[in-house]
N, C-alpha and C positions, 0 to 999 in steps of 0.2 A: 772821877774816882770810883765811884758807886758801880760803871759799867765795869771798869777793870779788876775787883772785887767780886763779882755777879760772875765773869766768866774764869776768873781762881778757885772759887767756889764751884762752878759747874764741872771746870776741868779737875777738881781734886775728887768731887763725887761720881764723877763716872771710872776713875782710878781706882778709886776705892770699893765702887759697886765690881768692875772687872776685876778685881783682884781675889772680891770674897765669891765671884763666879768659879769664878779657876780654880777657888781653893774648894768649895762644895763639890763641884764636880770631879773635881782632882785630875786636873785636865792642865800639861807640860804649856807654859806659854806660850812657848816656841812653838811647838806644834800646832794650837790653837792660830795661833796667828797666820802661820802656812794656810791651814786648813779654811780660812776667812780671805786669806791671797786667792786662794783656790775657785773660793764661788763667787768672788770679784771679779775675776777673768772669765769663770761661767756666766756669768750675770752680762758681763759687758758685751762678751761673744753672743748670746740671745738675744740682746739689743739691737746689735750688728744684725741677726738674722732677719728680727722684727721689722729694721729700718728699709732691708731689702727686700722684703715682700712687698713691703707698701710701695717702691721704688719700682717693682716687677708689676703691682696691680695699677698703679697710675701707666704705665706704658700698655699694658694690658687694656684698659678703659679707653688710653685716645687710639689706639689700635682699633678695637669696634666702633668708636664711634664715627674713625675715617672710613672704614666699611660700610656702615651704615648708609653715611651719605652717598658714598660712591652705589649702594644700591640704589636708592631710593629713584633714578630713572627708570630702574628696570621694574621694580614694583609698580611703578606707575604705569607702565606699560601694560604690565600683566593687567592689572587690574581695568584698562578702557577697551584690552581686550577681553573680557571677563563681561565687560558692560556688550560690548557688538552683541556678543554669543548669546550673552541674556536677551538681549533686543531679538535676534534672528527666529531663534527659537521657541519666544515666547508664547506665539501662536499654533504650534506644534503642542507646546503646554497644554495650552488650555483645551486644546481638541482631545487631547488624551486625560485631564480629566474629566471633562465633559461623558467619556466614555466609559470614566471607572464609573463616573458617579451614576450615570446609567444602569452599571448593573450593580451598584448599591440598592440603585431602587429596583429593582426587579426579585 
């Protein structure tokens, strides 16, 4: 009995709190309540918006990340060709710093 009570009590104060709103602000109930329909359906429609981006960014995300993999032979490629080039030429390197550093010291 005490909960049913508690929410008499709750539903008669928030009645009574809306009513001395409406009446301070001197604002048509009827209209008020449209105007509270109004940013329920804006509110739910933002929702909607919110729920399909996150919808767009998860497709988004396994989209790269199938990319990703499907690179990752070719990066690997690059990259043992990157190693030959470094190997081939390394001695080229060095003879040509050998020759800056010659006329460093001169």
């Amino acid at each position: 009995m005490k909960i049913g009570r508690f929410l008499v009590g709750s539903a008669l104060a928030v009645g009574v709190g809306l009513a001395a709103y409406l009446t301070l602000t001197k604002q048509d109930p009827v209209t008020w309540s449209r105007h509270v329909g109004e940013q329920a359906k804006h509110t739910a429609a933002k929702f909607d918006d919110v729920k399909d981006a996150k919808d767009n960014l998860t497709q988004s995300t396994q989209r790269l990340t199938t990319t990703i993999d499907a690179a990752m032979p070719v990066l690997d490629d690059i990259q043992t060709d990157i190693e030959k080039f470094t190997f081939k030429i390394a001695p080229r390197v060095e003879k040509i710093e050998e020759t800056v550093s010659r006329w460093d010291d001169a």
